[in-house]
MARTOR-333394 format. One record per residue: residue number from 1; x, y negated, z of N, C-alpha, C in turn; chain. Coordinates in pm, whole numbers, padded with zeros to 5 digits, m for minus. Layout:
<rs>
[NUM, [X, Y, Z], [X, Y, Z], [X, Y, Z], "A"]
...
</rs>
This chain:
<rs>
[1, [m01757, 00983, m00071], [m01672, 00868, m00046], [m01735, 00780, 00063], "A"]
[2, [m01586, 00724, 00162], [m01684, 00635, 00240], [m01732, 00493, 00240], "A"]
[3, [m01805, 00455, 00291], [m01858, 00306, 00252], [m01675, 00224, 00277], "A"]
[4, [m01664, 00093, 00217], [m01522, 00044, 00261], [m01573, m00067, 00434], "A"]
[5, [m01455, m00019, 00497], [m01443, m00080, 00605], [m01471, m00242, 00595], "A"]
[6, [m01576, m00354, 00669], [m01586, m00476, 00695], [m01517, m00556, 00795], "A"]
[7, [m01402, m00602, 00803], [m01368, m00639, 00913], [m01387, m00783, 00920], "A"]
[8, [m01387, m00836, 01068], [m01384, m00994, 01078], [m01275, m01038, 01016], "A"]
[9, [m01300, m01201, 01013], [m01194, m01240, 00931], [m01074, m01273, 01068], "A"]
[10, [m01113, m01318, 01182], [m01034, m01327, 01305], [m00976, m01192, 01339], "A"]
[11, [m01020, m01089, 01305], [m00939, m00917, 01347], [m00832, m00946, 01237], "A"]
[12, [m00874, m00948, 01126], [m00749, m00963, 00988], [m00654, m01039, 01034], "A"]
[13, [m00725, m01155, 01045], [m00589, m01286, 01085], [m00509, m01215, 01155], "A"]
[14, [m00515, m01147, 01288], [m00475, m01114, 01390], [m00354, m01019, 01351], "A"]
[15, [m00416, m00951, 01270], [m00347, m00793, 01199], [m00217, m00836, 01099], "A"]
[16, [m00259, m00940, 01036], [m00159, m01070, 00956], [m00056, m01104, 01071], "A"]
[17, [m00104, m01169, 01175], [00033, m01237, 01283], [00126, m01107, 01321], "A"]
[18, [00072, m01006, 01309], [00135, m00910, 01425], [00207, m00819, 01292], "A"]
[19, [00178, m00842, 01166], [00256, m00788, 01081], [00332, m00848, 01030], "A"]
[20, [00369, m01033, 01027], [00457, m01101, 01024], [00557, m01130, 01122], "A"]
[21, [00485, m01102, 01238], [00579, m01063, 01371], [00690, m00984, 01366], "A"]
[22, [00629, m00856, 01324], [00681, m00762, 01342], [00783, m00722, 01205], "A"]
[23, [00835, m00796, 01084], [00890, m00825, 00992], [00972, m00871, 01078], "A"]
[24, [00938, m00989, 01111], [01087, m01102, 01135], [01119, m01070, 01265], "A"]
[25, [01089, m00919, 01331], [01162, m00894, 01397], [01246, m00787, 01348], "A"]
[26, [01192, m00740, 01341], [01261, m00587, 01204], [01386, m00672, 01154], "A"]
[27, [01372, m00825, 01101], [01475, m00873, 01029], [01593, m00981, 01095], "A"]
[28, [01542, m00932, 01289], [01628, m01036, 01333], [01810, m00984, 01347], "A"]
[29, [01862, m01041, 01309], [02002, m00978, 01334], [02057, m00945, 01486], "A"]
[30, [02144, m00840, 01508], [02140, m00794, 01659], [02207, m00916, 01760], "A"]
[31, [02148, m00913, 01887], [02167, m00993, 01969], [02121, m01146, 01938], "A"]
[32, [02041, m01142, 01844], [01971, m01298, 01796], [01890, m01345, 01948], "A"]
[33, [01859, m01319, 02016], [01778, m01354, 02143], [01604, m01332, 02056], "A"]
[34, [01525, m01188, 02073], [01427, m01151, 01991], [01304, m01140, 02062], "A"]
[35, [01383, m01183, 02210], [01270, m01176, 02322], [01108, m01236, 02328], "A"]
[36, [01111, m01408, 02214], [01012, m01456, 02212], [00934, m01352, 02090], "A"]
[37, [00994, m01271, 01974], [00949, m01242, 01891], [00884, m01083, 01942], "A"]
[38, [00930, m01059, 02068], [00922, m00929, 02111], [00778, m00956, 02201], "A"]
[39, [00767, m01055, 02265], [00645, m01072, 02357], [00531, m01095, 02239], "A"]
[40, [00557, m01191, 02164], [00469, m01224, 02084], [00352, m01084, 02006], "A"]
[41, [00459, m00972, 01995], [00452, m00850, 01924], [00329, m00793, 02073], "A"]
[42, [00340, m00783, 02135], [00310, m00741, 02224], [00185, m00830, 02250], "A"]
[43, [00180, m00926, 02280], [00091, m00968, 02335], [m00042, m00983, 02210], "A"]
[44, [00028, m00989, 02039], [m00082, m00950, 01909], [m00136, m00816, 01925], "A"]
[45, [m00026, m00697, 01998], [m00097, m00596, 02010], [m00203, m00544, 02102], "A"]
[46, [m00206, m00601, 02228], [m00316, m00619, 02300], [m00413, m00708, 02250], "A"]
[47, [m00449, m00827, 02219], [m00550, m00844, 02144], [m00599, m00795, 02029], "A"]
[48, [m00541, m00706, 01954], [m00560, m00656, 01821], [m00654, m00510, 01905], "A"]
[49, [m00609, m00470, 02017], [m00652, m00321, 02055], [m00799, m00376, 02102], "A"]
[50, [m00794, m00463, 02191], [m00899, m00535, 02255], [m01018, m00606, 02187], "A"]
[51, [m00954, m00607, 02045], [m01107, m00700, 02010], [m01198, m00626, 02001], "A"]
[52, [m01292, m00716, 01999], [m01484, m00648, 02002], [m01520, m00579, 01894], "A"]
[53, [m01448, m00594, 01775], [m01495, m00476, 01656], [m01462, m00327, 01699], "A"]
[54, [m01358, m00311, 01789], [m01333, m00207, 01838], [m01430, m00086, 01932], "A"]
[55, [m01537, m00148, 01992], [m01634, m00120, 02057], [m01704, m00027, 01984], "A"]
[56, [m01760, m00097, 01846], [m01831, m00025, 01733], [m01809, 00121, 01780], "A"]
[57, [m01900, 00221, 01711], [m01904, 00354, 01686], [m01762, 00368, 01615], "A"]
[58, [m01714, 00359, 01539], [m01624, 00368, 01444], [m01452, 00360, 01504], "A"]
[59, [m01429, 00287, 01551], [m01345, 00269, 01636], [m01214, 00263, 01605], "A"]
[60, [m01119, 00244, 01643], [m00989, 00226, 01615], [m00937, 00333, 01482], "A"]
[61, [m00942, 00470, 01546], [m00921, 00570, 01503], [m00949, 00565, 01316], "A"]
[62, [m01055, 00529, 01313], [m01124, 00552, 01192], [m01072, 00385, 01092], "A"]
[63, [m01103, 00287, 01131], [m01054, 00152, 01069], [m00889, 00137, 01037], "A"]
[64, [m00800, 00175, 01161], [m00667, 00119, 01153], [m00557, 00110, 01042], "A"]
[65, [m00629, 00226, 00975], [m00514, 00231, 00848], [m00572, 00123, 00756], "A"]
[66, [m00713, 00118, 00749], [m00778, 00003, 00665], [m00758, m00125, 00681], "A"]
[67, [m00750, m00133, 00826], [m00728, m00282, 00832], [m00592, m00308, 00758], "A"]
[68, [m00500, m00254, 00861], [m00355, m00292, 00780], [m00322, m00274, 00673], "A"]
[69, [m00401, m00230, 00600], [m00445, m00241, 00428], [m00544, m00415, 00394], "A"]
[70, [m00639, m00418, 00452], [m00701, m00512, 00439], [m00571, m00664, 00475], "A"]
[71, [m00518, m00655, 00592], [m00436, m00734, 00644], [m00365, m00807, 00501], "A"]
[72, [m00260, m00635, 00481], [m00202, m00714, 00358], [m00266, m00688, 00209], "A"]
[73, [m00321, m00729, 00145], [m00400, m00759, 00059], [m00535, m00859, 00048], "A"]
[74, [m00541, m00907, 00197], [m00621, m01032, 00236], [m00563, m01150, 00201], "A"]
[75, [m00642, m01245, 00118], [m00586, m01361, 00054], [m00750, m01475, 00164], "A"]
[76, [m00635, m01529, 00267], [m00724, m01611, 00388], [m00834, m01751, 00342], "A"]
[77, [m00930, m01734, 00373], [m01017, m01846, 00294], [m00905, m01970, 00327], "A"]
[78, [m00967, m02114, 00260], [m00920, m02192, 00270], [m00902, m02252, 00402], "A"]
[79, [m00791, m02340, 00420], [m00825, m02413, 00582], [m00832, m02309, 00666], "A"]
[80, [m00771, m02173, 00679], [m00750, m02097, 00815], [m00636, m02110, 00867], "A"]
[81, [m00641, m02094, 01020], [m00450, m02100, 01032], [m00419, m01932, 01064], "A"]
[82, [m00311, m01947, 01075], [m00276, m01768, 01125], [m00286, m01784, 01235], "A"]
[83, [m00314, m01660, 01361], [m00369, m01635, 01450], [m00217, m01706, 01556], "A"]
[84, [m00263, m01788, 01635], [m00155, m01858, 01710], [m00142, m01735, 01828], "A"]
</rs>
């Protein structure tokens, strides 16, 4: 078995915005104007690819399903905001 994945708490947050993003776009009704919800998606996914935990040996490949496990089942310390 493998050790469980550590992620930052700023990668999580991140993984949180871009999976609430990506809900309330999934849930926008057609022709709602989804454009801000569409950049937003986009622009969480370049920083989500880009952050520095990514560098690690380990790498995308190996974490990604964990995080978005970690994402949702992460309960955010107190006083965090979600990733603006």
């Amino acid at each position: 078995m493998r050790a469980p994945f550590r992620f930052p708490e700023d990668l999580i947050t991140l993984q949180q915005a871009w999976q609430e993003t990506y809900a309330a776009l999934a849930q926008a009704p057609a022709g709602a104007g989804t454009t801000a919800l569409r950049r937003r998606l986009i622009s969480l996914s370049a920083r989500l690819c880009t952050h520095p935990y990514w560098t690690e040996p380990a790498g995308w490949r190996a974490g990604g399903v964990e995080l978005r496990h970690a994402a949702h089942t992460h309960t955010p310390a107190a006083g965090r905001e979600a990733a603006a």
